[in-house]
N, C-alpha and C positions, 0 to 999 in steps of 0.2 A: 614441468614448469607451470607456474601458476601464472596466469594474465589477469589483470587489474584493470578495471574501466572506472573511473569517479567523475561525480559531476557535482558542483555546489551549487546552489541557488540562495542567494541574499540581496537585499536590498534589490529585489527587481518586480516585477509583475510579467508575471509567471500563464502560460496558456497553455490548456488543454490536452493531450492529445486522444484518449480517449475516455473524455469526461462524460460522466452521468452523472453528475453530483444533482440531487434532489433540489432545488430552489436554493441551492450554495453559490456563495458570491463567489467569482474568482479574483480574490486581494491582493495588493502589492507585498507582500512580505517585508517590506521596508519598515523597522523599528517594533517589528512585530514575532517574528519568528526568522533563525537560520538552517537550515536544511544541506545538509551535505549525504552524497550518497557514493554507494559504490559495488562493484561487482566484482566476484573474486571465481574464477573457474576450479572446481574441484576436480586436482590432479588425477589422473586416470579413468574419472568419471566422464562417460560423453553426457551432455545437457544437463549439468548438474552443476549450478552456480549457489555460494552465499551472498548473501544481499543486505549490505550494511545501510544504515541509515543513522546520521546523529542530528535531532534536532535540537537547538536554542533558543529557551524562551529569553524572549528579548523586550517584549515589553506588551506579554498578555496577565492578566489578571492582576491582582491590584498588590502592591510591598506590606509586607506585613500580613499575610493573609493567608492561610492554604486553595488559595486559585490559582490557575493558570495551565499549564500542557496537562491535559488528560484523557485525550487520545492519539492514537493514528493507525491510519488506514492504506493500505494497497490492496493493488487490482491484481491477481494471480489469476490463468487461464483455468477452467473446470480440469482440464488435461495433468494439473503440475501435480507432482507427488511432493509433501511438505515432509523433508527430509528430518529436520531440526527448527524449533525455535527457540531466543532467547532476548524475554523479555526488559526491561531496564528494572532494579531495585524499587522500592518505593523511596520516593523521594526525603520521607521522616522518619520511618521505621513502622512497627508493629501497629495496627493489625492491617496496614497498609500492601496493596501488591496490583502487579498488572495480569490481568486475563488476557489468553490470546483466543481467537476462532475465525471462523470462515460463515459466510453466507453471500445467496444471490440476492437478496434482500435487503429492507433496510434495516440497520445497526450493525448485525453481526456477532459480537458480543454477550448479547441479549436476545440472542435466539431469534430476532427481524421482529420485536414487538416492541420497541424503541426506537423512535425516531429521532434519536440525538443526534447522531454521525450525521444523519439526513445525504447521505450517498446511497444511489443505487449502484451495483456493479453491472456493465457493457455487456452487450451478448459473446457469450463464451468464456465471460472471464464470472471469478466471483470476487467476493471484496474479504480479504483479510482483514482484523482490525487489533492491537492491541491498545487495550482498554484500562484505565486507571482504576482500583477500587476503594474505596475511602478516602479520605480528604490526604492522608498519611503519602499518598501515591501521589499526589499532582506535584507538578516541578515548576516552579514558581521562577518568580523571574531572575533571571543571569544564572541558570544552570540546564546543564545541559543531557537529555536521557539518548540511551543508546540503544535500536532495535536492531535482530538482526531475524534473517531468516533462510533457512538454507534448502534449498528446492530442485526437485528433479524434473526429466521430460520439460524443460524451459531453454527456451534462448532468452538472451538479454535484448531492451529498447527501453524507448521511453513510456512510460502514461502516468495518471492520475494519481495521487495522494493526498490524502486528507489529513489534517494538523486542527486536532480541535482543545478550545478553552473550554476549563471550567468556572464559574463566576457565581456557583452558588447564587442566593439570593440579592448578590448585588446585582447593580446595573450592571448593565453591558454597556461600554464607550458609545459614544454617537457614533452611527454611519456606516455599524456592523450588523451585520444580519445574521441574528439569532434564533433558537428551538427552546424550549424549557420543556421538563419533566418532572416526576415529584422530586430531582432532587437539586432542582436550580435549571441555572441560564448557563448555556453552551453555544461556542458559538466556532465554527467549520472553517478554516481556508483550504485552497486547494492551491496543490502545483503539479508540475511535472520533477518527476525524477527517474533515475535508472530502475528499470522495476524487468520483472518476467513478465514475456511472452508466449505466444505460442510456439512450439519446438521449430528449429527449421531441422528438416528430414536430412539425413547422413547421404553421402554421395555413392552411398551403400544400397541405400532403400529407395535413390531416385532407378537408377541403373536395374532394381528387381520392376520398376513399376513401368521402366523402358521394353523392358524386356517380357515381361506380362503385356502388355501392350502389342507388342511385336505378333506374341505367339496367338494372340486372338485376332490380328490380322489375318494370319497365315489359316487359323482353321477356317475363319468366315469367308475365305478364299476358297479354300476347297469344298463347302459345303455351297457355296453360290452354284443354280442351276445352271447345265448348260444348254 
């Protein structure tokens, strides 16, 4: 049997749980982006979840233009095993595509020598990101890219995710708090959604560590002087 957990986030302002986002706002996603998530348990596997995520640009980057979603980011524990990823199509075609990677640093994507994403990841976890490359990739507004990823040694909760624009050398809207690099203005929201955590232990492995426990009672028992 497979169990399903989903959560959606729109139209709300959205907090924390365990944010390190580098000088990123946390936004209302209202008129802006939609976000829905979800966890799927792999049958026979213990701690072994896929982890859906479909964001909607909704009204980042400008009509007519190749801007708008071209990143995003979760928080995965140092512990998780990255079983499978799959990234969304490029949103125009060739030579357009998405990278994926991991760092404890900032970007991720770019090896932490970019500061675009402007997310650090939480102690223990590192920051997953999949990242758009050429303008061919960005998803522009009213469509919607689909990430998934599928991970071992993880329980499922809530934390951090980042949903970042690309805006090229145009403005960026008033009232958003943006990064540039040489290849334009980017600019970060954060929310929560279903994401991995760290494992919780099988009722298998508390009971060895009941019982390891126990038996080093019993020796520091009979090793106490009399």
């Amino acid at each position: 049997m497979i169990a399903k957990i989903s959560l959606k986030l729109a139209a709300i302002t959205v907090v924390a749980v365990l944010s390190n986002a580098a000088n990123a706002v946390e936004t209302s996603l209202s008129g802006q982006y939609a976000l829905t998530s979800s966890a799927t348990a792999v049958a026979g596997h213990s701690n072994q979840f896929v982890f859906d995520y479909s964001v909607t640009n909704l009204g980042q980057g400008y009509a007519g233009t190749q801007t708008g979603l071209d990143g995003f980011t979760i928080y995965i524990p140092t512990g998780a095993q990255v079983l499978s990823v799959t990234p969304p199509a490029p949103y125009v075609g060739n030579p357009g595509f998405w990278s994926t990677g991991a760092s404890t640093g900032l970007d991720l994507a770019l090896g932490g020598s970019n500061t675009t994403q402007n997310m650090v990841a939480p102690a223990g976890y590192q920051a997953f990101t999949f990242w758009g490359q050429y303008t061919e990739s960005v998803y522009q507004q009213g469509s919607t890219a689909h990430f998934s990823i599928t991970l071992g040694n993880v329980s499922v909760g809530n934390n951090t995710v980042g949903i970042s624009s690309y805006y090229g050398n145009y403005g960026v809207p008033s009232g958003q708090s943006f990064v540039n690099n040489q290849y334009g203005n980017y600019t970060t929201f954060t929310a929560n959604a279903l994401s991995a955590v760290n494992a919780v232990p099988e009722p298998e492995t508390y009971a060895m560590m009941l019982a390891g426990l126990g038996l080093i009672g019993v020796i520091s028992r009979r090793r106490r002087p009399q």
